[in-house]
C-alpha positions in Angstrom: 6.4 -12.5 36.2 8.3 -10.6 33.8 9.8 -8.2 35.8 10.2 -11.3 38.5 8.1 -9.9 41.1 5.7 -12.8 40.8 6.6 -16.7 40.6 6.3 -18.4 37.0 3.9 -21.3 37.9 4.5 -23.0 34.3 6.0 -21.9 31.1 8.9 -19.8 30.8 10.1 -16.2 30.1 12.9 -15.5 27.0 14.6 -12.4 26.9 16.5 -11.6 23.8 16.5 -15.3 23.2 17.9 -16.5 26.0 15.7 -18.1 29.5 15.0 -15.6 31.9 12.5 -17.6 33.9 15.4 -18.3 36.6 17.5 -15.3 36.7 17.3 -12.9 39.3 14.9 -10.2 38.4 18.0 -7.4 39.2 20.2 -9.2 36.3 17.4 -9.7 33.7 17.8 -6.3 32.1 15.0 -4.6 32.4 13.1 -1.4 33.3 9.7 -0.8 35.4 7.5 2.6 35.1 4.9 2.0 37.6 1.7 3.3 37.9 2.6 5.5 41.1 5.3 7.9 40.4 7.7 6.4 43.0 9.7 9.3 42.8 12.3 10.4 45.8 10.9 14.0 46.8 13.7 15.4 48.5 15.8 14.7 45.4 16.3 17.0 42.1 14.9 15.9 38.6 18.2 15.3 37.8 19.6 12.9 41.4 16.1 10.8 40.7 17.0 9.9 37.0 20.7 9.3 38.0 19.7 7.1 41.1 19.7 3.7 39.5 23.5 4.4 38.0 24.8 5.3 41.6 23.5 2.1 42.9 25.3 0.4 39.8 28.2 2.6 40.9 28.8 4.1 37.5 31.4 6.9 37.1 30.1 10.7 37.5 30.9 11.3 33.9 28.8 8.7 32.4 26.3 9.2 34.7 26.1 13.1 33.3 26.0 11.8 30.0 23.3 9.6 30.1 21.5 11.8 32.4 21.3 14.5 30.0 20.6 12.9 27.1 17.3 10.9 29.1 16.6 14.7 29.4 17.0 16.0 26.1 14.8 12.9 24.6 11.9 13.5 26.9 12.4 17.2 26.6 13.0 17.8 30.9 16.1 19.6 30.3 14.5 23.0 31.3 12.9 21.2 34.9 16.3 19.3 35.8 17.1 20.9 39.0 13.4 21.3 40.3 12.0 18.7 42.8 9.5 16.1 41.8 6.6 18.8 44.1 7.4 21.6 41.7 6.6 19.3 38.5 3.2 18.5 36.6 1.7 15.1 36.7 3.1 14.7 33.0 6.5 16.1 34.3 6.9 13.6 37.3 5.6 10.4 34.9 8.7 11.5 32.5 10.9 11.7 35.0 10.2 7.9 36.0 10.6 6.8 32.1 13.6 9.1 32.2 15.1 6.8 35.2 14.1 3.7 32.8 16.2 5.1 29.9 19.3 5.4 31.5 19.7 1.9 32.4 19.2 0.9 28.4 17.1 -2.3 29.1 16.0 -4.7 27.0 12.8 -3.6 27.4 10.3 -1.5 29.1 7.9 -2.7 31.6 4.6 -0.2 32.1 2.0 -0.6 34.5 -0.4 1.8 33.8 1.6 4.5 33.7 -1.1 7.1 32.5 -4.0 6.4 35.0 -3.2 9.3 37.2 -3.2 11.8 34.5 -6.0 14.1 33.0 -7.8 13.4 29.9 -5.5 15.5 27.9 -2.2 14.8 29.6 -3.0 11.3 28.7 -3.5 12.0 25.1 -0.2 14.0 25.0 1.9 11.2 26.9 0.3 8.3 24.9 1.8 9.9 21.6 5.1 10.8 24.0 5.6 7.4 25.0 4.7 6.0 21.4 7.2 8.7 19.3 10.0 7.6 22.3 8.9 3.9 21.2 10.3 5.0 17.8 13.6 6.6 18.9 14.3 4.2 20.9 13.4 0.8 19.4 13.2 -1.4 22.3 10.5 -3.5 23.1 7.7 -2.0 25.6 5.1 -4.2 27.0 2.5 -2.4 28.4 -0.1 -3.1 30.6 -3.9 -1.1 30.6 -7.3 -0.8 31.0 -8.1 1.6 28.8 -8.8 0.3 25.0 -8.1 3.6 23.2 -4.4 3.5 25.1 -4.4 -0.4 23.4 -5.5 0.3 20.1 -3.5 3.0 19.2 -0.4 2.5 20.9 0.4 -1.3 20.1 1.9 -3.4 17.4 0.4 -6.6 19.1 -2.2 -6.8 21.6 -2.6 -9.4 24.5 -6.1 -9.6 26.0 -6.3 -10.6 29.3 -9.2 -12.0 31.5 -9.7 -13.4 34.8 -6.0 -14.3 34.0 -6.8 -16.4 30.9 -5.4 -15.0 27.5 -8.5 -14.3 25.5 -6.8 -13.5 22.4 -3.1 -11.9 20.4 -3.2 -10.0 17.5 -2.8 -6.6 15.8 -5.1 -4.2 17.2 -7.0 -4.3 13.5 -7.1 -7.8 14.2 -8.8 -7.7 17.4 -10.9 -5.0 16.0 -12.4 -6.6 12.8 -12.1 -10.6 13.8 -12.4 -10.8 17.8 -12.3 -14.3 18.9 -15.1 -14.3 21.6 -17.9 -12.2 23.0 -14.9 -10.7 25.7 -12.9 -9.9 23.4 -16.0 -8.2 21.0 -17.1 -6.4 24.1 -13.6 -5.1 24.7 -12.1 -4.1 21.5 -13.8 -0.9 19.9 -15.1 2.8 21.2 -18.4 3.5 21.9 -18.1 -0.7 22.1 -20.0 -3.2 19.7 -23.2 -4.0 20.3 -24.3 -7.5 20.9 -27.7 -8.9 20.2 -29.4 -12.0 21.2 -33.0 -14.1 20.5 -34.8 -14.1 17.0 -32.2 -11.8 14.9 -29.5 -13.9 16.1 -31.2 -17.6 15.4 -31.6 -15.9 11.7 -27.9 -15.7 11.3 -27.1 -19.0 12.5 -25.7 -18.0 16.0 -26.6 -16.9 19.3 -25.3 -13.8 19.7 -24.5 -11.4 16.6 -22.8 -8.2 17.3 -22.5 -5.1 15.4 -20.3 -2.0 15.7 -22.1 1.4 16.2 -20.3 2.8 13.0 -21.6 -0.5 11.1 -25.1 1.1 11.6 -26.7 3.6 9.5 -29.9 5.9 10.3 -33.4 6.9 8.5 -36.3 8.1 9.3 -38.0 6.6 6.8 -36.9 3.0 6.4 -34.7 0.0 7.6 -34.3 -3.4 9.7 -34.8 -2.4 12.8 -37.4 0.2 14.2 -37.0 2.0 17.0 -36.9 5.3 19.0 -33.9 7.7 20.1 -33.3 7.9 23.7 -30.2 9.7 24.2 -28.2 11.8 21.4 -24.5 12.6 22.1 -22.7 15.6 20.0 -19.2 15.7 19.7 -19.3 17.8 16.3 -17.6 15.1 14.4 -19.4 12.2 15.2 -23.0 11.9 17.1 -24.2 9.2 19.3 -27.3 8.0 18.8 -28.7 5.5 22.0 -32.2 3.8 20.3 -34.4 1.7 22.0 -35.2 -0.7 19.2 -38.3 -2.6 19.4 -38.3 -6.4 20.8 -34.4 -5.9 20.9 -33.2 -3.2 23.4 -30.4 -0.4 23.2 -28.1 0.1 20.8 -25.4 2.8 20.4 -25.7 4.0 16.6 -22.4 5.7 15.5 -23.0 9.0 12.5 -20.7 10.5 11.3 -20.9 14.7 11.5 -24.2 16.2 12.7 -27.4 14.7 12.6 -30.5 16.7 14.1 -32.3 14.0 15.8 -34.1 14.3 19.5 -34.9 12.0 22.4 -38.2 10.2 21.7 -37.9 10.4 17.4 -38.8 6.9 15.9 -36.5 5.9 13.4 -35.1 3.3 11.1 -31.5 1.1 12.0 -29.7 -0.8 9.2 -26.7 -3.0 10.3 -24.0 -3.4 7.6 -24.7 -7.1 6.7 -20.7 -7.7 5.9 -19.5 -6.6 9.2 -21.9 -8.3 11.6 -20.3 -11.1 13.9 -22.0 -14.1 15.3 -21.2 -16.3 18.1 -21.9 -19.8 19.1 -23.2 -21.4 22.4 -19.5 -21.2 23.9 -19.5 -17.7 23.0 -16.4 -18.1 20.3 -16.7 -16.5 17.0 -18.4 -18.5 14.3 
C-alpha cells in the first residue's frame, strides 16, 4: 500500500507529512528493493543502476555522477562494467539498492531483500544495509521473516499477523514486554518458552513464558526436574532441550560450555523477575 501496488481499504498513508494515500505510486517518491533481483541481464552494472534516470530523462552528466557515487557508497565500483551473471548474490542485491539510491527517495521500501542469500552473505548485507542506513539517513521500512534481521536492524518494529498489527515498539520493547502470546512466540532466538496447567494457575495466568537465557541449570537442585534430550554446542553458548517432568520441553539457554549428555536428569530454575504471564485472551497480564 505504501509503494501503491495495493488499494488502501481505510486509513491513509503520509509521506514527509503530506497525504500520499491518493497520489500516483510513480510521483510518491519512493524506492523498492524486491526480494528477486529484478535485474536487466543483458545490461552492465553500471546501465542497470542508471536505468531509472534515463526513464526520468536526466542528463548524461548527472546521471554519471550519481551513478558513481551509488557505487562508491556500496563499494561496486571495481564490478561496474560486469553483467548482473558475472556478480555474487550479494553483488546483484547491491546493485538493486544501488538503482534505489540514485533516485534519492524519501524512503526505502524492502521486501525481503536478503532471503536469497547464504547464511553469511546475509550477516554481511544486514550490517551493509544497516551502516548505509546511517550514511544515508532516510527512512527504510523493511519487511521480514526472519527475527534476528528485525531485532538487530530496526529502530521500531511492526509485528504483523494474519494482517492484524500485533504490536510497535523498540525491538527491546518487544523483547522484554511482548503484548501477547504471538508476539512472545515471535520476538527472541532460540524463542521463549511458554508453559501452561498448574505452574501457570500459581502465577495468576494461563500461560507464563520464560526465555531460555532466563533459565539456569544444576544437577543438584531447582524448580523444575527433568532430563536432557538434546544438547546443542556452539562454543559460546549451549543449548540444552529438557524434558521436564508433568511440563514438557523446554530450550535452556548457558552461557559457554557445559558438559551435559542426552538422558542426564537435572534441575531448571526460571528467573522469577523475567517470567511473563498471559490471560485467557492470551494478552500479557
Amino acid at each position: 500500500m505504501i509503494a501503491g501496488l495495493e488499494d488502501v481499504s481505510s486509513g491513509a498513508i503520509y509521506i514527509d507529512g503530506a497525504d500520499a494515500t491518493e497520489i500516483p505510486p510513480a510521483k510518491r517518491g519512493l524506492a523498492m528493493v524486491f526480494q528477486s533481483y529484478a535485474l536487466y541481464p543483458h545490461m552492465t552494472v553500471r546501465k542497470n543502476i542508471e536505468f531509472p534516470l534515463k526513464m526520468a530523462k536526466m542528463d548524461k552528466a548527472e546521471r554519471d555522477k550519481k551513478v558513481n557515487n551509488a557505487a562508491k557508497i556500496l563499494n561496486l565500483a571495481d564490478y561496474i562494467d560486469r553483467k548482473p551473471g558475472q556478480l555474487s548474490g550479494g553483488q546483484r542485491q547491491r546493485v538493486v539498492i544501488g538503482r534505489a539510491i540514485v533516485r534519492e527517495p524519501s524512503a526505502f521500501l524492502f521486501d525481503e531483500p536478503l532471503s536469497n542469500l547464504d547464511a553469511a552473505l546475509r550477516i554481511n548485507m544486514r550490517l551493509e544495509i544497516s551502516e548505509l542506513h546511517k550514511k544515508l539517513k532516510t527512512t527504510m521500512v523493511y519487511v521480514t521473516h526472519d527475527q534476528v534481521e528485525a531485532m538487530t536492524m530496526a529502530d521500531k518494529i511492526v509485528v504483523l499477523h494474519a494482517g492484524r498489527i500485533e504490536q510497535v515498539g523498540s525491538p527491546l520493547d518487544l523483547y522484554n514486554k511482548p503484548a501477547n502470546l504471538f508476539v512472545a512466540g515471535f520476538i527472541g532466538s532460540p524463542k521463549m518458552n511458554l508453559i501452561e496447567g498448574e505452574h501457570a494457575a500459581k502465577k495468576n495466568a494461563k500461560t507464563i513464558g520464560i526465555r531460555p537465557e532466563h533459565c539456569s541449570v544444576s544437577k543438584d537442585n531447582g524448580v523444575w526436574a527433568g532430563t536432557v534430550k538434546i544438547s546443542e554446542h556452539l562454543g559460546s553458548d549451549t543449548f540444552f532441550h529438557v524434558e521436564l517432568d508433568d511440563i514438557g520441553t523446554i530450550t535452556v539457554r548457558e552461557e559457554g560450555e557445559m558438559n551435559l549428555v542426552y538422558g542426564d536428569r537435572i534441575f531448571v530454575t526460571p528467573d522469577d523477575s523475567k517470567i511473563h504471564r498471559f490471560g485467557e485472551n492470551g494478552l500479557g497480564i
